[in-house]
Each structure stands twice: as C-alpha cells, then as structure tokens.
N, C-alpha and C positions, 0 to 999 in steps of 0.2 A: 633523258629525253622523254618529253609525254606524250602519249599516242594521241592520234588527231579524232579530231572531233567529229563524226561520221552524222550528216544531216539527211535525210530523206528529199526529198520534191514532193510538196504537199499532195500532186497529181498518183504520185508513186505509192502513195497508200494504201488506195484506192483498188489501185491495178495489182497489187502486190496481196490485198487479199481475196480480189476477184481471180487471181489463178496461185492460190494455196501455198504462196511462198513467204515466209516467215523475216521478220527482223533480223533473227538469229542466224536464218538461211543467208540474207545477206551479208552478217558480217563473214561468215564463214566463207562467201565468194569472194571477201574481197583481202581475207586473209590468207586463204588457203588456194584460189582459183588460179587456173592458168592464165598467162596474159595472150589477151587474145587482139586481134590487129583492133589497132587506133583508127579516129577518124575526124577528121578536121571540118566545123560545122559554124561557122559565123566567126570565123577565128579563133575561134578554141577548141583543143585538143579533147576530145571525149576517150579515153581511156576504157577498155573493158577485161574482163577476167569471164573465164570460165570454169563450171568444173561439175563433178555428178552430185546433186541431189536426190541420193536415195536412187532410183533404177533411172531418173532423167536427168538428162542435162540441162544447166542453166547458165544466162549469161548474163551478167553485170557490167550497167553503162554507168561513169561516172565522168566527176572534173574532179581534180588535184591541185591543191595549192599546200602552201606552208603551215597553215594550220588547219586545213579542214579536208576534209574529204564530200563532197555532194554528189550522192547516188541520183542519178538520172533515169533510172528504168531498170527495170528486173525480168526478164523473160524464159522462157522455157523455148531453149533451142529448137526451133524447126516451127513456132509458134509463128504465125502470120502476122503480119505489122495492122494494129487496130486492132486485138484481139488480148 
C-alpha cells in the first residue's frame, strides 16, 4: 500500500508560517497526533489530530479520502480563531 498524498490549502501556508509551524510539524500531527473530535461542516467530515510541538500543543484540521489526505488549518491549541 502507498501512503497518501498529503496536500496543503494554499490559505494554510501562509498561516502555517505566520505562527512557526513547520511542513514537517504537520506530517508529524498527522502521523503521530491524537485524534481529536470531528466536525461536520457543509457535508464533510473535517477530521482533526492533536499532539505537543515541542512545550505547545497543536491541532491539525483535515479531509480524508482514498487517496489523498487535504490539511485544512494548523493551530496552536488555545490560539483564537483569526489569528
């Protein structure tokens, strides 16, 4: 089996290096992160994972399909939404 293809949200770039969280740091939430509750959002199922970066916590929003994995936001737990 081949692992899937993990895509960014061009948005998530952006935001991802406006609060010093890494590519790397992502795969590693989404391989290594706790599952953390789901949330149903225009009909599909956004998936998330948690887990420590270093002394902080972070959370990873994503969709899931068969072949791809598409990260939707990366945050730093207790971070305010807009920020």
């Amino acid at each position: 089996m081949t692992p899937k293809r993990i895509e960014l949200d061009p948005h998530l770039v952006g935001r991802m290096h406006k609060r010093g969280i890494s590519r790397e740091d992502v795969r590693w939430l989404l391989a290594e992160g706790l599952p953390a509750a789901a949330e149903t959002r225009g009909g599909e199922t956004r998936l998330a994972k948690r887990g420590y970066l270093g002394k902080r916590e972070a959370k990873v929003v994503y969709l899931e399909n068969a072949e791809r994995i598409l990260v939707i936001t990366v945050m730093w737990v207790g971070e305010e939404k807009g920020t």
